[in-house]
CHARMM internal coordinates of N, CA and C (Angstrom, degrees):
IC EDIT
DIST 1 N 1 CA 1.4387
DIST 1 CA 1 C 1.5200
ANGL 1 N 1 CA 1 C 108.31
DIST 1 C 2 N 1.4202
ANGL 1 CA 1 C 2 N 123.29
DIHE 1 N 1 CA 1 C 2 N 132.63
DIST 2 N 2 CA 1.3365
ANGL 1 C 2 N 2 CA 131.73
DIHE 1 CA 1 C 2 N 2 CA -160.98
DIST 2 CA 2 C 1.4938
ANGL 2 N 2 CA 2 C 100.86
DIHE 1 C 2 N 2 CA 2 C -99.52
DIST 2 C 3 N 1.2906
ANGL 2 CA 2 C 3 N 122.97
DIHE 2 N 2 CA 2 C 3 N 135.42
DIST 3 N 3 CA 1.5257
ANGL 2 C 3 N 3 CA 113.02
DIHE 2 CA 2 C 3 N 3 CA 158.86
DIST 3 CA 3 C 1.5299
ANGL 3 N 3 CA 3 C 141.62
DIHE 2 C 3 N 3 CA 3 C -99.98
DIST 3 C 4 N 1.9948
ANGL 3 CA 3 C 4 N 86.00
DIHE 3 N 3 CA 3 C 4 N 5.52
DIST 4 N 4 CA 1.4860
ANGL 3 C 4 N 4 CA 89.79
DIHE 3 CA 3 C 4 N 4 CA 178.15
DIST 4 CA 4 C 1.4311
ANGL 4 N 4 CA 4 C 97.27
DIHE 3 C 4 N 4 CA 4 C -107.27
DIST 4 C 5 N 1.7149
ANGL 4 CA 4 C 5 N 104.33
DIHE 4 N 4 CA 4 C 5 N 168.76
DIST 5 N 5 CA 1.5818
ANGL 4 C 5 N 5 CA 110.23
DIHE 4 CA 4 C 5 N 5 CA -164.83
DIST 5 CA 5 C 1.5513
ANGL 5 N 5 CA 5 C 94.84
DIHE 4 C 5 N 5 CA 5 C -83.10
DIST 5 C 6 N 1.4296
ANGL 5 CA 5 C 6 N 94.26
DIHE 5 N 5 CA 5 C 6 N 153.90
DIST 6 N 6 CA 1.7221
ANGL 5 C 6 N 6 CA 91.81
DIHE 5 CA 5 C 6 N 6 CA 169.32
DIST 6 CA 6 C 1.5181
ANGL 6 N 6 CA 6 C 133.04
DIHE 5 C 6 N 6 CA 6 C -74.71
DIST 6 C 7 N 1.5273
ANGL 6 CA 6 C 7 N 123.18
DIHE 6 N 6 CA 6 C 7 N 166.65
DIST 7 N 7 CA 0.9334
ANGL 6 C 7 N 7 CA 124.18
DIHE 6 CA 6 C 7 N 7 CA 175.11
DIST 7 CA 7 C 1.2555
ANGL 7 N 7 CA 7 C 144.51
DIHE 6 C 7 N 7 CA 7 C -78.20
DIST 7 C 8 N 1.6414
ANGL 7 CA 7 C 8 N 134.22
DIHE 7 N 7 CA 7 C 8 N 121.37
DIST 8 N 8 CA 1.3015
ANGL 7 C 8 N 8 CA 117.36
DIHE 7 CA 7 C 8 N 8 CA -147.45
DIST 8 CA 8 C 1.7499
ANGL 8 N 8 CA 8 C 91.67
DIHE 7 C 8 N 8 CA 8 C -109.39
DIST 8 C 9 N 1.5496
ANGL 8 CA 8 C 9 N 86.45
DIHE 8 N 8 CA 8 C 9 N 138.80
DIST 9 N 9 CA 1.6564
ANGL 8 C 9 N 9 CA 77.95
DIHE 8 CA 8 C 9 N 9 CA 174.26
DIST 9 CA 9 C 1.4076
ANGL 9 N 9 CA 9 C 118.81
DIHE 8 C 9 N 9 CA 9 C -67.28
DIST 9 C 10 N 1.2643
ANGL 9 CA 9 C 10 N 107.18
DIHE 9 N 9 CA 9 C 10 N -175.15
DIST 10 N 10 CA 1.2483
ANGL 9 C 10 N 10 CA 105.58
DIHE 9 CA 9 C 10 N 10 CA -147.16
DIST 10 CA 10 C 1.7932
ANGL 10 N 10 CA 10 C 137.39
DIHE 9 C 10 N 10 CA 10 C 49.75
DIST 10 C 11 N 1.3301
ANGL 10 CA 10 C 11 N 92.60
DIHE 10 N 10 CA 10 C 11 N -9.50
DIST 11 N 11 CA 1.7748
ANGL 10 C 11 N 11 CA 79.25
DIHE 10 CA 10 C 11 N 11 CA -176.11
DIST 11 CA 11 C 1.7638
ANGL 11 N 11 CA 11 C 99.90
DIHE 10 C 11 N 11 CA 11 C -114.16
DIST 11 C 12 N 1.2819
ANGL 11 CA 11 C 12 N 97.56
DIHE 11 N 11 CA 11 C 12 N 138.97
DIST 12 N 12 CA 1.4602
ANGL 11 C 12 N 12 CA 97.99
DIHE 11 CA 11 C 12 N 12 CA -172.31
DIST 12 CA 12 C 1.8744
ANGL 12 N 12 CA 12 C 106.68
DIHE 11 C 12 N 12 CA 12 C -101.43
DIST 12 C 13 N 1.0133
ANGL 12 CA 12 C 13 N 101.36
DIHE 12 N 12 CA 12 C 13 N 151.21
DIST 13 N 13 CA 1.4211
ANGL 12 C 13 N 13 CA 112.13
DIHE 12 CA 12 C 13 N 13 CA -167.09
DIST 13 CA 13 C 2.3843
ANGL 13 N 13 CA 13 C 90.46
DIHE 12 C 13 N 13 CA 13 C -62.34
DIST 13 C 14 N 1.4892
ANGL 13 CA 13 C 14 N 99.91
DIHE 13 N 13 CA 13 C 14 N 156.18
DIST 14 N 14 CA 1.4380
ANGL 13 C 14 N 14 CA 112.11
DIHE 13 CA 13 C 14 N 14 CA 179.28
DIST 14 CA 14 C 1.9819
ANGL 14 N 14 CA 14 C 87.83
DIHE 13 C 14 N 14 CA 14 C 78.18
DIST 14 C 15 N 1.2936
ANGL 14 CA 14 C 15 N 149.98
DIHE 14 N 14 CA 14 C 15 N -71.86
DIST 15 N 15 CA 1.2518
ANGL 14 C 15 N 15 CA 121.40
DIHE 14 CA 14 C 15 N 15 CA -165.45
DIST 15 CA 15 C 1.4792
ANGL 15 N 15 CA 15 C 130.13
DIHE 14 C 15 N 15 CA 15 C -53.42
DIST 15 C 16 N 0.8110
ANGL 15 CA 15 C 16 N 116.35
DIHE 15 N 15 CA 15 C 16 N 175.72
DIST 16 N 16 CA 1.9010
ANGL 15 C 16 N 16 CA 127.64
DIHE 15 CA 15 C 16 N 16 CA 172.17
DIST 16 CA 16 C 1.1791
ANGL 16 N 16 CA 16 C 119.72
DIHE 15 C 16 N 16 CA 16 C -118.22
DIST 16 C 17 N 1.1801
ANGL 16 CA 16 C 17 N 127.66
DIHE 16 N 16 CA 16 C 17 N 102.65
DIST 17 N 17 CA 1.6801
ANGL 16 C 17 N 17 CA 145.63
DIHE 16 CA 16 C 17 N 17 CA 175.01
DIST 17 CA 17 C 1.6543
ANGL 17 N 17 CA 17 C 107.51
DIHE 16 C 17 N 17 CA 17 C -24.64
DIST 17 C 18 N 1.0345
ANGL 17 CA 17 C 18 N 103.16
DIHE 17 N 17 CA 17 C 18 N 137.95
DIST 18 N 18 CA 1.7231
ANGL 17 C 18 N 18 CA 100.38
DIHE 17 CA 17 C 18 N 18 CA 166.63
DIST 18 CA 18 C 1.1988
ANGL 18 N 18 CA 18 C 143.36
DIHE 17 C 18 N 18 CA 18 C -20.03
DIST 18 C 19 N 1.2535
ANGL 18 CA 18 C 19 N 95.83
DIHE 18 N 18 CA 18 C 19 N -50.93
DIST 19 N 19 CA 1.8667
ANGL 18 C 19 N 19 CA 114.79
DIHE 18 CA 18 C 19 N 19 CA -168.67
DIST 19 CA 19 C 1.6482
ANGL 19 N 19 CA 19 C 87.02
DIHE 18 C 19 N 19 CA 19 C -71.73
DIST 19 C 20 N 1.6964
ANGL 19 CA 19 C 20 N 130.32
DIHE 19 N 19 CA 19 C 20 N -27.10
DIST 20 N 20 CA 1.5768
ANGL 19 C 20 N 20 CA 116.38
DIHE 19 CA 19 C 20 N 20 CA -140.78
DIST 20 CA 20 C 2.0040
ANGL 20 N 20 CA 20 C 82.59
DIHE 19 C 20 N 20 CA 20 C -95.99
DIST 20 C 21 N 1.1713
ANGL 20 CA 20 C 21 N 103.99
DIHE 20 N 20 CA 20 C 21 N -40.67
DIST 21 N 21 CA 1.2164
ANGL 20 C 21 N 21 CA 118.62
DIHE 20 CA 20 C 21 N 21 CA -174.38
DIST 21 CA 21 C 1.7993
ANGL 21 N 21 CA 21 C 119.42
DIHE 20 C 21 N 21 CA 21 C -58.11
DIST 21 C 22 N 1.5983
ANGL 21 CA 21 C 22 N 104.20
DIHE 21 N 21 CA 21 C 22 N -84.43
DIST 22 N 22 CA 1.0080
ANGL 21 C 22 N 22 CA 96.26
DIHE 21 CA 21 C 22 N 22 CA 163.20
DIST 22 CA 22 C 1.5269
ANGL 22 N 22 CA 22 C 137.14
DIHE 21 C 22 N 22 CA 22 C 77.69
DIST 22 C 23 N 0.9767
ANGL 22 CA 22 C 23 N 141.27
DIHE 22 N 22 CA 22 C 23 N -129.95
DIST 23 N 23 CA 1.4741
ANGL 22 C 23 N 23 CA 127.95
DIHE 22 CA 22 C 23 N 23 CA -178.90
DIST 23 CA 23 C 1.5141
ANGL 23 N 23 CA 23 C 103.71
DIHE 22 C 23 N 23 CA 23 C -162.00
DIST 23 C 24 N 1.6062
ANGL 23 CA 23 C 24 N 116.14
DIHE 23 N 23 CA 23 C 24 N -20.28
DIST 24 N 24 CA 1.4356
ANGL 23 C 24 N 24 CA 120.92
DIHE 23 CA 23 C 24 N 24 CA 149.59
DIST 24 CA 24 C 1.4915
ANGL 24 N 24 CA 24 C 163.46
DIHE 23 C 24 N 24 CA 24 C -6.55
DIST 24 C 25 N 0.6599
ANGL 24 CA 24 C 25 N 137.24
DIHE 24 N 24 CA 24 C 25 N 38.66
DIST 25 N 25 CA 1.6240
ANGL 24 C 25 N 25 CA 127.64
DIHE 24 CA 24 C 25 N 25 CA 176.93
DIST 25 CA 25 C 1.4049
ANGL 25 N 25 CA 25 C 135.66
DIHE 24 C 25 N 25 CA 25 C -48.87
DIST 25 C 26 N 1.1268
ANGL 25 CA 25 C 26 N 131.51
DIHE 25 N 25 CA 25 C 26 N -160.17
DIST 26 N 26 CA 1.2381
ANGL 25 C 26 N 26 CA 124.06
DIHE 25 CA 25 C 26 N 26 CA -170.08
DIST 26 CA 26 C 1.8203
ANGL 26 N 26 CA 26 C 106.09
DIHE 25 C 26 N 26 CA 26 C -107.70
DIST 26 C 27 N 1.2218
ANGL 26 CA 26 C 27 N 91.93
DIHE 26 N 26 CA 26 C 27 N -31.49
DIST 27 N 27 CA 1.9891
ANGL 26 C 27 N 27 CA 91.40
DIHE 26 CA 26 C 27 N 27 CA 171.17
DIST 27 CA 27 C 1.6168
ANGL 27 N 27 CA 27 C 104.59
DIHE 26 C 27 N 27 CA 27 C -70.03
DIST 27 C 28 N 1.4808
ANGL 27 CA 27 C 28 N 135.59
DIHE 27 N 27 CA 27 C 28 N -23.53
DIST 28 N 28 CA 1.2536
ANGL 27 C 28 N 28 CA 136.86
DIHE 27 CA 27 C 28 N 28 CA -156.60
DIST 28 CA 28 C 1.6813
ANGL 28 N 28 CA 28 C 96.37
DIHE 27 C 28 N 28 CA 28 C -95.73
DIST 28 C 29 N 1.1369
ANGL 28 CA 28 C 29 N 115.23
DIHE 28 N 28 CA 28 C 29 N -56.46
DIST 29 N 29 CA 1.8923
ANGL 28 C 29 N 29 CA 127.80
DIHE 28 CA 28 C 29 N 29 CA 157.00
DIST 29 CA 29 C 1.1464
ANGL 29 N 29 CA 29 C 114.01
DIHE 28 C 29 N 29 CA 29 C -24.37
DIST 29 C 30 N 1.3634
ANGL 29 CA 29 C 30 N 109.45
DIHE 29 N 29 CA 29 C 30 N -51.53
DIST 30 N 30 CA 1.8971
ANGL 29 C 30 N 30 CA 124.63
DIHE 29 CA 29 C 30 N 30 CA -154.40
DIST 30 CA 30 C 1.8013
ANGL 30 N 30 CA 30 C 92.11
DIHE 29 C 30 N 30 CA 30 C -83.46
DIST 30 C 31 N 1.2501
ANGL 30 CA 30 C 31 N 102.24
DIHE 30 N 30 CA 30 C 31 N -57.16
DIST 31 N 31 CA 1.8546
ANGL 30 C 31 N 31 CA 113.73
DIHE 30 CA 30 C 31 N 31 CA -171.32
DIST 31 CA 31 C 1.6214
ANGL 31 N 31 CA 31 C 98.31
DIHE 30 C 31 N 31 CA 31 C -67.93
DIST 31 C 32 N 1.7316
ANGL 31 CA 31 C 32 N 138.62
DIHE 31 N 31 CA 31 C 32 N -9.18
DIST 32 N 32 CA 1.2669
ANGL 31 C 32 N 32 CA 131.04
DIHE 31 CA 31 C 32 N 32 CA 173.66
DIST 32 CA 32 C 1.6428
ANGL 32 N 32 CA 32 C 122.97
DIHE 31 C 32 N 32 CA 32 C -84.24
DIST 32 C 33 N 1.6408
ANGL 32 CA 32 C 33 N 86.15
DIHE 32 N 32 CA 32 C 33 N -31.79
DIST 33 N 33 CA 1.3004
ANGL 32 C 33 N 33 CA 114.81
DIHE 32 CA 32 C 33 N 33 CA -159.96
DIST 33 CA 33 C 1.7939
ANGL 33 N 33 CA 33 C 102.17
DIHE 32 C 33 N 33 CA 33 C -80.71
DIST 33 C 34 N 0.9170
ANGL 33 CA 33 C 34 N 109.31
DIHE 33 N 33 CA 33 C 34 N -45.79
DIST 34 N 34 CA 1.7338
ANGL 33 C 34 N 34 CA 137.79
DIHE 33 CA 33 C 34 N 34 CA -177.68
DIST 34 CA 34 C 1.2926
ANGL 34 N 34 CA 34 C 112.77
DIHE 33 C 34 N 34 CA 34 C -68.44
DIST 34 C 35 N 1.7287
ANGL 34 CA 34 C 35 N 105.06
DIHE 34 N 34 CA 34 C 35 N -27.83
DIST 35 N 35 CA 1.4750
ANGL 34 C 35 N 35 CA 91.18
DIHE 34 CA 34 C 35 N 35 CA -152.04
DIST 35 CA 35 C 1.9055
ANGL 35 N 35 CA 35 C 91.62
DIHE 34 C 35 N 35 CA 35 C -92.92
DIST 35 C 36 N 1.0042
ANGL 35 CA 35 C 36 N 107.41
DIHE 35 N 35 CA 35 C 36 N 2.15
DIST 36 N 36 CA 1.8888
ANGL 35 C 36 N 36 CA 103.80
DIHE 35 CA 35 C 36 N 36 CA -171.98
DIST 36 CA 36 C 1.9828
ANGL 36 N 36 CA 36 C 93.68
DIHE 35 C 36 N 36 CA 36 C -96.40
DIST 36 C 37 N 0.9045
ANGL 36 CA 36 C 37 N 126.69
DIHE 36 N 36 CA 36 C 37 N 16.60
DIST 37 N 37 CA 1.4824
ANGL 36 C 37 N 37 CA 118.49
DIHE 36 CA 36 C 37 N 37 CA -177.95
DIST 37 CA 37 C 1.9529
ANGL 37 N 37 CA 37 C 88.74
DIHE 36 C 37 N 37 CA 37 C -127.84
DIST 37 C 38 N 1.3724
ANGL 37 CA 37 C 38 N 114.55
DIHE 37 N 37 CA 37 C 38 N -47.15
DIST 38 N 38 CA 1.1461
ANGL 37 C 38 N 38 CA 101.97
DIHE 37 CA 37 C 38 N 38 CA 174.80
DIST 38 CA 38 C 1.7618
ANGL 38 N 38 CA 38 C 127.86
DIHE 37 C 38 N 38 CA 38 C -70.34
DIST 38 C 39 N 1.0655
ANGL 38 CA 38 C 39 N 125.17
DIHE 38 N 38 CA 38 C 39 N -0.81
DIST 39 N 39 CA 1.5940
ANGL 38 C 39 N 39 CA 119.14
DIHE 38 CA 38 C 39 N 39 CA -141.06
DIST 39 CA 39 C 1.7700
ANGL 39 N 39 CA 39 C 78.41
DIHE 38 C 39 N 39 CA 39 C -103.04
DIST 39 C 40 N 1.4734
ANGL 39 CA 39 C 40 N 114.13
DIHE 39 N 39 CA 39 C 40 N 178.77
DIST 40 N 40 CA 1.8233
ANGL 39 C 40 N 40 CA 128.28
DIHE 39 CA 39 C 40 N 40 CA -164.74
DIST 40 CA 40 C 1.5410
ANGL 40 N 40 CA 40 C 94.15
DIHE 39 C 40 N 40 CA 40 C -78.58
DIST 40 C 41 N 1.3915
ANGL 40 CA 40 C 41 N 100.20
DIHE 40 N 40 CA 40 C 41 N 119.27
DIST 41 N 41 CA 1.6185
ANGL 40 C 41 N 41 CA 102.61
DIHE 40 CA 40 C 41 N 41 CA 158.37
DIST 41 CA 41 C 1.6703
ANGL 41 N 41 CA 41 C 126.84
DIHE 40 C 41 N 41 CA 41 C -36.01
DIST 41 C 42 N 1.2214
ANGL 41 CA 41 C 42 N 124.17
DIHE 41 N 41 CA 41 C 42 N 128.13
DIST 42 N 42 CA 1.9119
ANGL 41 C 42 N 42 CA 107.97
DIHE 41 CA 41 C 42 N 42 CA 173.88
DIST 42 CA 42 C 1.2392
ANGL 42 N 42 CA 42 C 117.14
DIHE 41 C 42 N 42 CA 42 C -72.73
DIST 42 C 43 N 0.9382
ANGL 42 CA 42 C 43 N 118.43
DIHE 42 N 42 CA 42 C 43 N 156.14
DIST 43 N 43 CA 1.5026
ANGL 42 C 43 N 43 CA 127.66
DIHE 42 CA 42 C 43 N 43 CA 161.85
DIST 43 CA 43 C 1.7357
ANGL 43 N 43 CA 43 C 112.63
DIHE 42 C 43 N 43 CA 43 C -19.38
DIST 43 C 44 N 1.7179
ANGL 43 CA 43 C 44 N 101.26
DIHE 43 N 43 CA 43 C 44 N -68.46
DIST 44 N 44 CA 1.1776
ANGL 43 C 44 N 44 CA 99.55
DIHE 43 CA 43 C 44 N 44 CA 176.14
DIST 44 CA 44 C 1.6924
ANGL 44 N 44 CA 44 C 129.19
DIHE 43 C 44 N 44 CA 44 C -28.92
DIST 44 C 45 N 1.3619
ANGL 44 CA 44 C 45 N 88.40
DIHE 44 N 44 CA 44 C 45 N -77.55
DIST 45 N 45 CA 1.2701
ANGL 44 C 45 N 45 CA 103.37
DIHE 44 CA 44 C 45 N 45 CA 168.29
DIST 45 CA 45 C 1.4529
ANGL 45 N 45 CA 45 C 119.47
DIHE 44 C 45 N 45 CA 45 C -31.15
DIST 45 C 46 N 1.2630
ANGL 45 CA 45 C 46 N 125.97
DIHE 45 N 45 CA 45 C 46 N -52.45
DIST 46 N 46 CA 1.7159
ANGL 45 C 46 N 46 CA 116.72
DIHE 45 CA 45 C 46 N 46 CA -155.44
DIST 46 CA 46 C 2.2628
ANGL 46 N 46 CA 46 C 86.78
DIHE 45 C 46 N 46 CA 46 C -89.78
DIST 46 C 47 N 1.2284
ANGL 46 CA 46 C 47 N 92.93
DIHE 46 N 46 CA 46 C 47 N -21.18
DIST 47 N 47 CA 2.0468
ANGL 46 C 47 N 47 CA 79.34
DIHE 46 CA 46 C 47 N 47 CA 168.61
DIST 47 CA 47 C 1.4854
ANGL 47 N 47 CA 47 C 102.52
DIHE 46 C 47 N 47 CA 47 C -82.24
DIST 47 C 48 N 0.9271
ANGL 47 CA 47 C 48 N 135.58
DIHE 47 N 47 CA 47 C 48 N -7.59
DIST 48 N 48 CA 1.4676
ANGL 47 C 48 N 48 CA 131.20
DIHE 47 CA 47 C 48 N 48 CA -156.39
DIST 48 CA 48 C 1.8087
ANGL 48 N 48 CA 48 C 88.95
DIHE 47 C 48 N 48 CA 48 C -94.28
DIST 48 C 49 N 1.6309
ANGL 48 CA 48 C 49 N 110.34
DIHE 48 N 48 CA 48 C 49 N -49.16
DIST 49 N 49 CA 1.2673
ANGL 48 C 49 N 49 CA 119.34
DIHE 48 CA 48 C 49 N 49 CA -176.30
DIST 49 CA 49 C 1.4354
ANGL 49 N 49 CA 49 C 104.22
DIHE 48 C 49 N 49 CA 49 C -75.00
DIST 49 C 50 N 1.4691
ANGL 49 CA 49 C 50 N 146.09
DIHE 49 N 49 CA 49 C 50 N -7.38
DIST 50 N 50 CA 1.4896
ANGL 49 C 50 N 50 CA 134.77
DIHE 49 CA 49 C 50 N 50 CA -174.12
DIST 50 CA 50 C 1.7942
ANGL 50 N 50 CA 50 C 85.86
DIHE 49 C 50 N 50 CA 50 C -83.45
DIST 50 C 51 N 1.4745
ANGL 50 CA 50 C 51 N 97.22
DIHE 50 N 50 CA 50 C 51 N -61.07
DIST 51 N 51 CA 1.6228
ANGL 50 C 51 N 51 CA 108.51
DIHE 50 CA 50 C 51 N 51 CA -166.79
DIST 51 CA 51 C 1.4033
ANGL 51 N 51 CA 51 C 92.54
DIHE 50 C 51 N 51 CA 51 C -43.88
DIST 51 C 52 N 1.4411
ANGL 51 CA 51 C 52 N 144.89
DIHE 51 N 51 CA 51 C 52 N -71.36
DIST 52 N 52 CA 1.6188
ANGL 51 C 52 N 52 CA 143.41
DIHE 51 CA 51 C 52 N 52 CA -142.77
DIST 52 CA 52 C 1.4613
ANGL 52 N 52 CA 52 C 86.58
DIHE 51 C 52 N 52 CA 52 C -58.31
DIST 52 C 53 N 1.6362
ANGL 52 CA 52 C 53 N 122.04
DIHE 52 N 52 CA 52 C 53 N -62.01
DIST 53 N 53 CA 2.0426
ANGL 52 C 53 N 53 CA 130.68
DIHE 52 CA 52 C 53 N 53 CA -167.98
DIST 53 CA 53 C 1.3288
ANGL 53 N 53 CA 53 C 86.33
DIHE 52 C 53 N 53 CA 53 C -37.13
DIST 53 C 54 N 1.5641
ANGL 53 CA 53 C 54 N 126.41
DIHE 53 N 53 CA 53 C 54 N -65.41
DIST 54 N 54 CA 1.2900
ANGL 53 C 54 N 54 CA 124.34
DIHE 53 CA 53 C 54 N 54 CA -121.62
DIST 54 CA 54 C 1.7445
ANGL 54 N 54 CA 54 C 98.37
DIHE 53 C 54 N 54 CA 54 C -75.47
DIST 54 C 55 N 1.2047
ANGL 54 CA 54 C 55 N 117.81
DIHE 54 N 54 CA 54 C 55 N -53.76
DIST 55 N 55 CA 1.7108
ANGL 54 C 55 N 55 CA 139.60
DIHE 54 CA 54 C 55 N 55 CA 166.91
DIST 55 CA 55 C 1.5775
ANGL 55 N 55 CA 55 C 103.53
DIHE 54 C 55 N 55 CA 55 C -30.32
DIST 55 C 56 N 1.3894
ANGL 55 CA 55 C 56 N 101.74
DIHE 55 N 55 CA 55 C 56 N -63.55
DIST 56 N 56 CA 1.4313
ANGL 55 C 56 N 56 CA 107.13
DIHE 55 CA 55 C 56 N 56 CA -178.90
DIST 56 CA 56 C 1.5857
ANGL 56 N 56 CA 56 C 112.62
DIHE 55 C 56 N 56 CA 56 C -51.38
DIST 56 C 57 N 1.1891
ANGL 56 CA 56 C 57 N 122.39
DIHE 56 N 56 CA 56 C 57 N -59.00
DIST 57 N 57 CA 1.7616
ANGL 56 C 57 N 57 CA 121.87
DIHE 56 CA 56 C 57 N 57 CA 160.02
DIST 57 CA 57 C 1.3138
ANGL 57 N 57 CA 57 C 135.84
DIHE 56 C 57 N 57 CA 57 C -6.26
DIST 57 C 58 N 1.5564
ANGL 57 CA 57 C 58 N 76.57
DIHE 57 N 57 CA 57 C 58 N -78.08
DIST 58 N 58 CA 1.8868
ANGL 57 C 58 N 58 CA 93.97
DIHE 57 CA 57 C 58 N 58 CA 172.61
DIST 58 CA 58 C 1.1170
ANGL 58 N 58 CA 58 C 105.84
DIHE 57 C 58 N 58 CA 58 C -67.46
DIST 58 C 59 N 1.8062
ANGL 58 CA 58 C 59 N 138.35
DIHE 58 N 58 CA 58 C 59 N -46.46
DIST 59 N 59 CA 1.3732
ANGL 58 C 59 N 59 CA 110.24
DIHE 58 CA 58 C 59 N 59 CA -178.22
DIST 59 CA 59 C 1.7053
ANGL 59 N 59 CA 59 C 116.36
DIHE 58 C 59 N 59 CA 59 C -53.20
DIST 59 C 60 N 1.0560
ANGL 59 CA 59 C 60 N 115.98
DIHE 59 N 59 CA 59 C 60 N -36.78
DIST 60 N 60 CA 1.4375
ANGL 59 C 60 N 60 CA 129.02
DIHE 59 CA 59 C 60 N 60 CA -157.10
DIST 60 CA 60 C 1.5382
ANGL 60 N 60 CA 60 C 107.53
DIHE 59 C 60 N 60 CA 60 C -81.35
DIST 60 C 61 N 1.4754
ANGL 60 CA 60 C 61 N 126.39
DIHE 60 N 60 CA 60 C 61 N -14.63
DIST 61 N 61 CA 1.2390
ANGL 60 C 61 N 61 CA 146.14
DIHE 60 CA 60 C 61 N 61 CA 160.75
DIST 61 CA 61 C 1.2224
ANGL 61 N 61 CA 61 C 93.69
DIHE 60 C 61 N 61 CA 61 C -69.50
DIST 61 C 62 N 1.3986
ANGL 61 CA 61 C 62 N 123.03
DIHE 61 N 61 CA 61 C 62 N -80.32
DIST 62 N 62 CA 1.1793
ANGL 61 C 62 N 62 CA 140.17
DIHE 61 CA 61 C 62 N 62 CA -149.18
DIST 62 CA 62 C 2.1479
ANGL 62 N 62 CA 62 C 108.74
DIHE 61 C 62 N 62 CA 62 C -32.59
DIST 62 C 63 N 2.2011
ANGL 62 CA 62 C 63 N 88.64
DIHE 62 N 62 CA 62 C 63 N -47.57
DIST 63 N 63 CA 1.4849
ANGL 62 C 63 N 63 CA 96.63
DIHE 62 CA 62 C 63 N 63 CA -149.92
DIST 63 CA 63 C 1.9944
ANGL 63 N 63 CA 63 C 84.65
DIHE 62 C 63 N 63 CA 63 C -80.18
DIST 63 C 64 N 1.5305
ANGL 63 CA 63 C 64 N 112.40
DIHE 63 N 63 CA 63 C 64 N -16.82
DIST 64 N 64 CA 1.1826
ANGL 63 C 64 N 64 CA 85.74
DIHE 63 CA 63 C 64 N 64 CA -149.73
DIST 64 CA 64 C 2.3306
ANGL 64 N 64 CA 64 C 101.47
DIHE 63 C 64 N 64 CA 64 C -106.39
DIST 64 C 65 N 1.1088
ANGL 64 CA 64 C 65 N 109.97
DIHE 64 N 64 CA 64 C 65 N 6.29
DIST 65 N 65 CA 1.4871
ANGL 64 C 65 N 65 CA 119.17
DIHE 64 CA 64 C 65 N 65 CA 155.63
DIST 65 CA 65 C 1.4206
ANGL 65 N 65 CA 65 C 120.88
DIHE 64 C 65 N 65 CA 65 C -67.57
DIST 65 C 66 N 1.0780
ANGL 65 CA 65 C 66 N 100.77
DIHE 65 N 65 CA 65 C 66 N 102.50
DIST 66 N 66 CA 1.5550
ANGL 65 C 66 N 66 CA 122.94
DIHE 65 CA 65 C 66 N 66 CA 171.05
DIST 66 CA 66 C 1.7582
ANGL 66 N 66 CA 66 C 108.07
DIHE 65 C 66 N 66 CA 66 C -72.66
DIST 66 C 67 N 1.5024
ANGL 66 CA 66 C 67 N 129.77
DIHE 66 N 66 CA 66 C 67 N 96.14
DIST 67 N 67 CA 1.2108
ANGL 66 C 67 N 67 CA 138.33
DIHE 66 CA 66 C 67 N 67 CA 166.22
DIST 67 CA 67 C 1.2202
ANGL 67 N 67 CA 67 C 112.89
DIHE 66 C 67 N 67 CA 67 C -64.12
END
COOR INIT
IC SEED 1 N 1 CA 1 C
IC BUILD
């Protein structure tokens, strides 16, 4: 059983495949990578986050009312 990946023709051992290569840099990476944590929450999301707060509440009511 081999542990290195096989060889594709055409690609010669020491290069980097297209996708790795590319047209890329590291400011273009950084501004791709960044930009999906920075960009406006959706809708979804910020109901998704009332519903998660809201659940969390009532449990946390729930444990901490002394009857």
């Amino acid at each position: 059983m081999s542990t290195t990946a096989p060889i594709v023709p055409g690609d010669t051992p020491g290069t980097r495949a297209k996708l790795v290569l590319g047209d890329a840099d590291f400011h273009k990476l950084s501004t791709d990578v960044s930009g999906i944590i920075e960009r406006k929450p959706t809708p979804k999301y910020l109901i998704g986050l009332i519903a998660a707060a809201s659940i969390l509440l009532v449990m946390l009511g729930s444990l901490t009312t002394w009857s």
